[in-house]
C-alpha positions in Angstrom: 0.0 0.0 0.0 1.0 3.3 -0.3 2.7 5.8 2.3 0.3 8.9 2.9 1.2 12.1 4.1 4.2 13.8 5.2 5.9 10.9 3.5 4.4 10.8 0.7 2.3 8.4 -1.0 3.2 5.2 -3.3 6.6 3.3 -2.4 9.6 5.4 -2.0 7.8 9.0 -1.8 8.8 12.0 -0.7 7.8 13.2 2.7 7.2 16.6 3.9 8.9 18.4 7.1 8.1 18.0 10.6 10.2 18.5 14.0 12.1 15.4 16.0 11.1 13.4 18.3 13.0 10.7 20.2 12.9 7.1 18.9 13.7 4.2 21.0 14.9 0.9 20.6 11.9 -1.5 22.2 14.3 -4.7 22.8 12.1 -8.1 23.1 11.6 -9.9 26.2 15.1 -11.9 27.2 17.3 -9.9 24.8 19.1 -7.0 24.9 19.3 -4.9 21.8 22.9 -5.3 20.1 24.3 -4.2 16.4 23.1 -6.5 13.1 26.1 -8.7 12.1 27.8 -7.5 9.2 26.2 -9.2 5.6 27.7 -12.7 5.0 28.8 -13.4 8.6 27.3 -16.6 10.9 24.4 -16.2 11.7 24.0 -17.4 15.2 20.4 -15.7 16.3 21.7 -12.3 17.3 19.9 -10.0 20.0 16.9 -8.9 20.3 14.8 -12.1 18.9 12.4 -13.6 20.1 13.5 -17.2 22.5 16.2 -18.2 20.0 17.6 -21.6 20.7 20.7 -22.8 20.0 21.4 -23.1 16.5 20.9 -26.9 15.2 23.6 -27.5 12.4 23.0 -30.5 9.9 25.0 -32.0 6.5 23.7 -30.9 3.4 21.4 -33.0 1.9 22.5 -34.4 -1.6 19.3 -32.9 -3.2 18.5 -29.5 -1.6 15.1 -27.9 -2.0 13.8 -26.9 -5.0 17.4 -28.6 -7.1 19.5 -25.9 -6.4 23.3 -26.3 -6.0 24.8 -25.4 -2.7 28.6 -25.5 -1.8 29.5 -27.7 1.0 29.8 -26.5 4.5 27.6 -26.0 7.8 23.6 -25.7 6.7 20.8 -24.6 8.7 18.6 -27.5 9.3 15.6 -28.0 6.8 16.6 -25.3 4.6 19.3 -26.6 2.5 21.6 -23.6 2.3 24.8 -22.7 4.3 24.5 -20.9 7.2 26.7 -18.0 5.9 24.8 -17.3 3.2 21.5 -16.4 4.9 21.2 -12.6 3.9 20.5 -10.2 6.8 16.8 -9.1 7.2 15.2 -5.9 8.5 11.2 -5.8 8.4 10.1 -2.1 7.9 6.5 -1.5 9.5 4.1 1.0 11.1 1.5 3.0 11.2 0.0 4.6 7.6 1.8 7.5 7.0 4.8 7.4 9.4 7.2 7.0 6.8 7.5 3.5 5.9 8.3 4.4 2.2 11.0 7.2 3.4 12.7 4.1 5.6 12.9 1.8 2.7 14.4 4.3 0.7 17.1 5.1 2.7 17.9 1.5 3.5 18.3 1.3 -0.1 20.2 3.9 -0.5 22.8 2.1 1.3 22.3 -1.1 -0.3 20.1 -3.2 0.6 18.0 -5.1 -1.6 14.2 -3.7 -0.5 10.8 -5.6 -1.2 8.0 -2.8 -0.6 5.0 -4.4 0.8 5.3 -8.2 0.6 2.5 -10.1 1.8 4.0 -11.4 4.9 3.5 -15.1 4.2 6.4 -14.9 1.4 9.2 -13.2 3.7 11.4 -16.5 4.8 10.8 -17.4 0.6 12.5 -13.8 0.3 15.0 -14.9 2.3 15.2 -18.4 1.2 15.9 -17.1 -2.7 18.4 -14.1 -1.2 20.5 -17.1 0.7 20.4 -19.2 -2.9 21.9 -15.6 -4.7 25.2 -16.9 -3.6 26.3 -13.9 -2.0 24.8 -11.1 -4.8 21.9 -10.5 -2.1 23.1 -10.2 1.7 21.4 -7.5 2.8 17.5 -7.6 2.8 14.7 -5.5 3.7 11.2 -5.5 3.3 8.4 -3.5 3.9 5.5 -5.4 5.8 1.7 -3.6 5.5 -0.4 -5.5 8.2 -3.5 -4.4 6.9 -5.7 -7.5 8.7 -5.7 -9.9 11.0 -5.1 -12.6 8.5 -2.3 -10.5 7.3 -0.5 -9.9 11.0 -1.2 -13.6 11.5 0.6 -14.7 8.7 3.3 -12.4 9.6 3.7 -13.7 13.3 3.8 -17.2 11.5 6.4 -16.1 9.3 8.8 -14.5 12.1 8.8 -18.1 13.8 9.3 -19.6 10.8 12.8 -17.3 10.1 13.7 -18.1 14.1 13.5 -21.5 14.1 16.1 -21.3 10.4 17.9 -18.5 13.1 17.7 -16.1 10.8 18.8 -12.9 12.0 16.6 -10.3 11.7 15.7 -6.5 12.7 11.9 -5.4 13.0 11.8 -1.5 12.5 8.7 0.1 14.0 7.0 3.8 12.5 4.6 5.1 14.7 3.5 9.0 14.9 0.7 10.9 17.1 -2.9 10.8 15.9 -3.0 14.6 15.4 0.2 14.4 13.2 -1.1 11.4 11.1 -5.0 13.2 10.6 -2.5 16.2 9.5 -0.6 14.1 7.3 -4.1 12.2 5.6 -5.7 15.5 4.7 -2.9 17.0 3.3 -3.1 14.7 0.7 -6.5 13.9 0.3 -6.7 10.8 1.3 -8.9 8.5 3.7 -7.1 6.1 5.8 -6.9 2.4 4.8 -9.0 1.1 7.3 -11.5 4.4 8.1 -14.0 2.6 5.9 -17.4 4.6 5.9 -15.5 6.4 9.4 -13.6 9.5 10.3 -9.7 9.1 9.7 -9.4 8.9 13.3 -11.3 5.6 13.1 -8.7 4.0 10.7 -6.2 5.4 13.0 -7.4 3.8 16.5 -8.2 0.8 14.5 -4.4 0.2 13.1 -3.3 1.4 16.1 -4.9 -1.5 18.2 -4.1 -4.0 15.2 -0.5 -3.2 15.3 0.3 -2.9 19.2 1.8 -6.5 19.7 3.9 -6.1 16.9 5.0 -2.7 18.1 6.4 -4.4 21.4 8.0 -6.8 19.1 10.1 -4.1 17.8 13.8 -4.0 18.0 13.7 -0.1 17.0 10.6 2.1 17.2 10.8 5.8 15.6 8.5 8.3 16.1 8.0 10.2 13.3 5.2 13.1 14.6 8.1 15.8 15.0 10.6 14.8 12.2 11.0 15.6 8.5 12.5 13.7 5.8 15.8 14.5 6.5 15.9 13.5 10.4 14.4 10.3 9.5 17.0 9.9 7.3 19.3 10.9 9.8 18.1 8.2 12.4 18.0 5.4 9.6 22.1 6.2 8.9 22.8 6.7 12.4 21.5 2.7 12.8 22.3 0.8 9.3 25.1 3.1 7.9 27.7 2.5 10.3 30.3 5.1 11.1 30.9 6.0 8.0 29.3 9.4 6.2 26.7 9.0 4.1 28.1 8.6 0.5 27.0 11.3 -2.3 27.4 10.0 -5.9 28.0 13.1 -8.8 26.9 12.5 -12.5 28.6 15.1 -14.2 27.0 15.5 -17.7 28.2 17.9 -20.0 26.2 19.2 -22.8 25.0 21.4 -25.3 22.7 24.1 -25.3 21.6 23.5 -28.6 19.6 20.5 -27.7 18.1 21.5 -24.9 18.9 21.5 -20.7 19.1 18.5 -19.2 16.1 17.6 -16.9 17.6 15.8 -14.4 20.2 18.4 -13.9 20.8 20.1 -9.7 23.4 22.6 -10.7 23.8 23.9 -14.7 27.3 25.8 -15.2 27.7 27.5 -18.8 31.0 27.5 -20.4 30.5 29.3 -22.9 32.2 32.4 -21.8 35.2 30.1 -23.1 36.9 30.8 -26.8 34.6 27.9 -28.3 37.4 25.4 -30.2 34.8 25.1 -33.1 36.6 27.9 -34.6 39.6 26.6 -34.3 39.8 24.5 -37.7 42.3 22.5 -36.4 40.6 21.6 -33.9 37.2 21.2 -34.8 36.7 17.4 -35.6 38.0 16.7 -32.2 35.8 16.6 -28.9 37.0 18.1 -25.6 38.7 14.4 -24.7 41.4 15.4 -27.0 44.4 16.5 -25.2 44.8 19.7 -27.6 41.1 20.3 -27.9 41.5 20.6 -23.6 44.8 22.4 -23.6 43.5 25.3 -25.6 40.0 25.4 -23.4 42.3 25.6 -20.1 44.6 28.3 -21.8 42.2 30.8 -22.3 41.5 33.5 -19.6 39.6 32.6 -17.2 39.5 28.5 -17.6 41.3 27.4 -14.5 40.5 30.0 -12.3 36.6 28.9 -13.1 37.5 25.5 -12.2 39.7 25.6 -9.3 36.7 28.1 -7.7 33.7 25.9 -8.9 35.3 23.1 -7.4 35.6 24.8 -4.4 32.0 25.7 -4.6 30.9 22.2 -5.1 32.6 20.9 -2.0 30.8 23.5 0.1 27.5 22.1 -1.6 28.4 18.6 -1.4 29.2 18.9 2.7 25.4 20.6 3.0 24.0 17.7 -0.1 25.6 15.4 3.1 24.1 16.6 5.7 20.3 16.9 4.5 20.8 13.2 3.5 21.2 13.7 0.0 23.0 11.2 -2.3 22.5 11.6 -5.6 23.6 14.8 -7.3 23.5 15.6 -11.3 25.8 18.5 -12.8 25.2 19.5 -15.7 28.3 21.3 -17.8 27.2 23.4 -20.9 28.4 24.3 -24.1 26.9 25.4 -27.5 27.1 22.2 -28.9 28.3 19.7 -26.3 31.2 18.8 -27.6 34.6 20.7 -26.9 34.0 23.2 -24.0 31.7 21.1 -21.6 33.4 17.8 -22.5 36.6 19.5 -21.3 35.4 21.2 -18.4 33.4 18.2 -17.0 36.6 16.1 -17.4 38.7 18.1 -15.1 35.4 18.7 -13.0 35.2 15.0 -12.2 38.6 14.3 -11.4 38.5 17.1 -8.4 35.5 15.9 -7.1 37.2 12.4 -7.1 40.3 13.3 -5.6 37.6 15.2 -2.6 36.3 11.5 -2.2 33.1 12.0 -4.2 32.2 9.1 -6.5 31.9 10.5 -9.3 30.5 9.2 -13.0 31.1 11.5 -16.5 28.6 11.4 -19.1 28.5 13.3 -22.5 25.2 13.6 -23.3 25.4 15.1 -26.8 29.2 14.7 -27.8 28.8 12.9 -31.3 25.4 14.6 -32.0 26.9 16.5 -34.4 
C-alpha cells in the first residue's frame, strides 16, 4: 500500500517536514538490543529475537530444495543452504503514513535489496531465494503492511518460521501521534486504509490496536510526529550506515545548449564564456577528450580560475548535499554544442570531485550529436 502524508504516498515517496522526536529501541523480552552482524557473517540468532535456541547445524542433503546447487559446508537444518549465506533481514513496518516508504528508501540507498509491501507469508521465501543468490543479495529489507488480522497472523507465522532457520533479523517500528497522522491524511486527500465509511481517526485507532503486539515486538521504534525527511533519514544512517558518512554519488554531464537543458540536472554551469574550439579548424573534428582540444580550453583567460573556484564551490555544496541526507547529485556542464568546452570542463570537474572522495561518473550527453 502506499505511504500517505508527510511521506508521501506510493513506495519510495517523498515526505514533507516535521520537527524530531526521540525514537527508542523497544528490545524483546530476554534480549538486549545489540548491532546486526555484518552481511555474509554466521548467523547465530543475534539480540533482540524472540526465544532463539541454540542453532541446530545438519550435512547438506545431496538434493537441496527446489534442485539448487549449494557449496559444502555447515547448513541450517531444513533449509538446505549454508548458514553464511542467509542474507540479513530488516522488516520495515508501522502506522500509515509514518514513513515506511521514506525508511525503505534510505535503506536502499545504502544497499540493501528492499521488497515494498510483501504479503508477509512470502518473507522466509525472500530470504530463502536471497540465501540461494550466492552472495549477490546479503542484505535484505522488506516492507511489511499488516492491513488485517489474517495478514498480521501470517506475519507472526512467518517470524517463527525465520527463528526456528535463526535467521537474524531487525523489526523496524514507525509510529506517529494521531494529530500528526490526521494532518498528514488530509494534506493529501486521502482517507485512511482502514476508516472505511469512518472518520480518519477511526482507521487510525483501528491500526493502532491491530499493530500494538507487533509494536512491542520491535527491536527499534521511531517516532515520526516531529521529524521531517531528513531527520528520519538521519536516524535510519545513524543505525544501518555504520560510522561512515553517508556517501553522495555526482553525475557530471556535459552538454549542449543547442539541444536542450538536461532535466535531471541540480546545478547547470555555462562555459560558454570560453573561446569555443569550433573555430579553431584544427581543432574542430576533435571533442573536448582530445588533449589539444583541452589544452586550448584551459589556456584561455579565465579557464582554471573557473575551475579551481567551482570546485571549491561544489565541496561547500556537497558537505550541505551530506548533511540533509542527500545522495544523488547531477551536474550539468554546458556548451553550444556539447562537444569541446563542456566535455573539457566536466573532465577536469570530475577528477577534483574524485580526488575530494566523491564518487563520481562523466557522461557526454550530446558529444557525437553533431
Amino acid at each position: 500500500m502506499s505511504e500517505h502524508g508527510a511521506y508521501g504516498q506510493g513506495a519510495h515517496s517523498n515526505d514533507s517536514d516535521r520537527p524530531a522526536q526521540s525514537d527508542q529501541h523497544a528490545p524483546k523480552a530476554g534480549n538486549e538490543p545489540s548491532a546486526s552482524p555484518a552481511p555474509g557473517a554466521s548467523t547465530e540468532p543475534a539480540a533482540p529475537d524472540l526465544g532463539s535456541a541454540p542453532n541446530a547445524h545438519s550435512a547438506p542433503s545431496a538434493q537441496p530444495e527446489h534442485g539448487a546447487q549449494v557449496s559444502t559446508g555447515t547448513t541450517t537444518e531444513g533449509n538446505g543452504v549454508p548458514d553464511s549465506a542467509i542474507p540479513e533481514l530488516v522488516i520495515i513496518s508501522g502506522m500509515s503514513g509514518a514513513g515506511r516508504s521514506t525508511a525503505a528508501k534510505c535503506l536502499e540507498d545504502l544497499g540493501w535489496f528492499v521488497v515494498d509491501n510483501l504479503p508477509p507469508a512470502l518473507i522466509p521465501t525472500m530470504v530463502e531465494l536471497g540465501a540461494r543468490s550466492q552472495g549477490n543479495v546479503a542484505r535484505i529489507a522488506v516492507v511489511v503492511d499488516v492491513r488485517g488480522r489474517r495478514f498480521f497472523d501470517n506475519l507472526r507465522e512467518s517470524l517463527a518460521d525465520l527463528e526456528a532457520r535463526h535467521v537474524t533479523r531487525r523489526i523496524v517500528f514507525l509510529e506517529s501521534s494521531d494529530e500528526a497522522l490526521v494532518r498528514r491524511f488530509e494534506s493529501v486527500r486521502r482517507p485512511h486504509p482502514l476508516q472505511g465509511d469512518g472518520r480518519i481517526v477511526d482507521g487510525i485507532a483501528a491500526e493502532r490496536d491491530l499493530l500494538r503486539e507487533l509494536r512491542g515486538d520491535a527491536d527499534l521504534v521511531i517516532d515520526t510526529s516531529s521529524l521531517n525527511v531528513h531527520e528520519l533519514r538521519a536516524k535510519m544512517d545513524a543505525q544501518f550506515a555504520g560510522d561512515e558518512e553517508p556517501e553522495l554519488r555526482a553525475t557530471v554531464m556535459s552538454f549542449g545548449y543547442k539541444y536542450g537543458l538536461p532535466v535531471d540536472a541540480d546545478l547547470v554551469v555555462d562555459c560558454r564564456f570560453l573561446p569555443n574550439p569550433h573555430w579553431v579548424p584544427e581543432l574542430r573534428p576533435y571533442t573536448g577528450l582530445n588533449e589539444e582540444v583541452s589544452g586550448y580550453v584551459f589556456n584561455q583567460p579565465g579557464a582554471k580560475e573557473f575551475l579551481n573556484q567551482y570546485s571549491e564551490l561544489l565541496q561547500l555544496i556537497a558537505a550541505g548535499y551530506r548533511r540533509e541526507g542527500k545522495r544523488y547529485v547531477t551536474i550539468a556542464v554546458g556548451c553550444t554544442g556539447g562537444k569541446h568546452r563542456s566535455v573539457a570542463m566536466s573532465e577536469k570537474l570530475a577528477k577534483r570531485l574524485a580526488s575530494e572522495g566523491v564518487e563520481t561518473v562523466v557522461v557526454h550527453r550530446d558529444m557525437g550529436r553533431e
